[in-house]
LUMNUVEX-271051 format. One line per field, with one value per residue (C-alpha): x, y, z; residue in one letter. Coordinates in steps of 0.2 Angstrom, whole numbers. Layout:
BEGIN
c1 = (X:...) $
c2 = (Y:...) $
c3 = (Z:...) $
resn = (A:...) $
// end
This chain:
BEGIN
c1 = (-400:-383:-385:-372:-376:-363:-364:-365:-365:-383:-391:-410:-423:-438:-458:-468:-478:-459:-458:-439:-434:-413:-407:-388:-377:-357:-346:-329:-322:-305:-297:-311:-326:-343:-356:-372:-388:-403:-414:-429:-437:-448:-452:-454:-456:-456:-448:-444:-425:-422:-436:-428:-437:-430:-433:-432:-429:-429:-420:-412:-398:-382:-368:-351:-362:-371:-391:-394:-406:-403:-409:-405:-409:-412:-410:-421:-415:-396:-398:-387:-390:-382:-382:-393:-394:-388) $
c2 = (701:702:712:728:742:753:770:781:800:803:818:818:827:834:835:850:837:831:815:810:805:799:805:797:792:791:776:773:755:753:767:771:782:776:787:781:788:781:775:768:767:754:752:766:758:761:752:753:746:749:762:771:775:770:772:758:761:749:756:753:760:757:752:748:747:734:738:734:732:737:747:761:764:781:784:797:801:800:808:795:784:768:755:741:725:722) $
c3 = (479:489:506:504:518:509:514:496:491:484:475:478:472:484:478:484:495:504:494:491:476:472:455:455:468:471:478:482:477:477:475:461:460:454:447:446:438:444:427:436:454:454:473:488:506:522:537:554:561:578:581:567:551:534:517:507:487:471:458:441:432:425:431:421:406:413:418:435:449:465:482:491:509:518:538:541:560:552:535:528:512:508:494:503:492:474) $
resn = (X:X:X:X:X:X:X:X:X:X:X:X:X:X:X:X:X:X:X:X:X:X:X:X:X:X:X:X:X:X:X:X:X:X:X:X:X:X:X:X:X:X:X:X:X:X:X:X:X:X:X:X:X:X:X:X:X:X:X:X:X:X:X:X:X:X:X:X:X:X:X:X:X:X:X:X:X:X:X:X:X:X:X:X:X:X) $
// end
C-alpha cells in the first residue's frame, strides 16, 4: 500500500463504550469530490507518533466502482482524519 496522509472529511459512528467506528468519508481530488462508504473495517490499532495517539483503521469499500483496501488514520489530540495508505 501507497502512503497517502490525505486529510479527509469523515462521518463516524460512536459505541456506548466510546469506541469509534468511520461510516464514509469525503475527498477532494482535483476539482472532484469523492464519497466513500466504508464496506468493511478489518483492523482497529493503536499507535503512538510523536507522543500523539492515533488510530489506525483498515477498511474496505468502493471506490470508482472498484472494491478497494485502504486505511484511515485518526489524531486523537487534533481531531482530524486522514487517508493514510492505499
Amino acid at each position: 500500500m501507497k502512503v497517502l496522509m490525505k486529510p479527509i472529511e469523515t462521518i463516524t459512528v460512536h459505541s456506548k463504550e466510546g469506541i469509534i467506528r468511520p461510516e464514509k468519508y469525503r475527498i477532494m481530488e482535483e476539482e472532484e469530490t469523492i464519497v466513500v462508504r466504508i464496506d468493511k473495517i478489518f483492523t482497529r490499532s493503536e499507535d503512538k507518533s510523536a507522543g500523539s495517539r492515533e488510530l489506525i483503521f483498515g477498511c474496505q469499500g468502493v471506490i470508482n466502482g472498484l472494491m478497494k483496501n485502504f486505511e484511515l488514520k485518526y489524531r486523537v489530540a487534533e481531531c482530524k482524519w486522514f487517508l493514510y495508505r492505499m
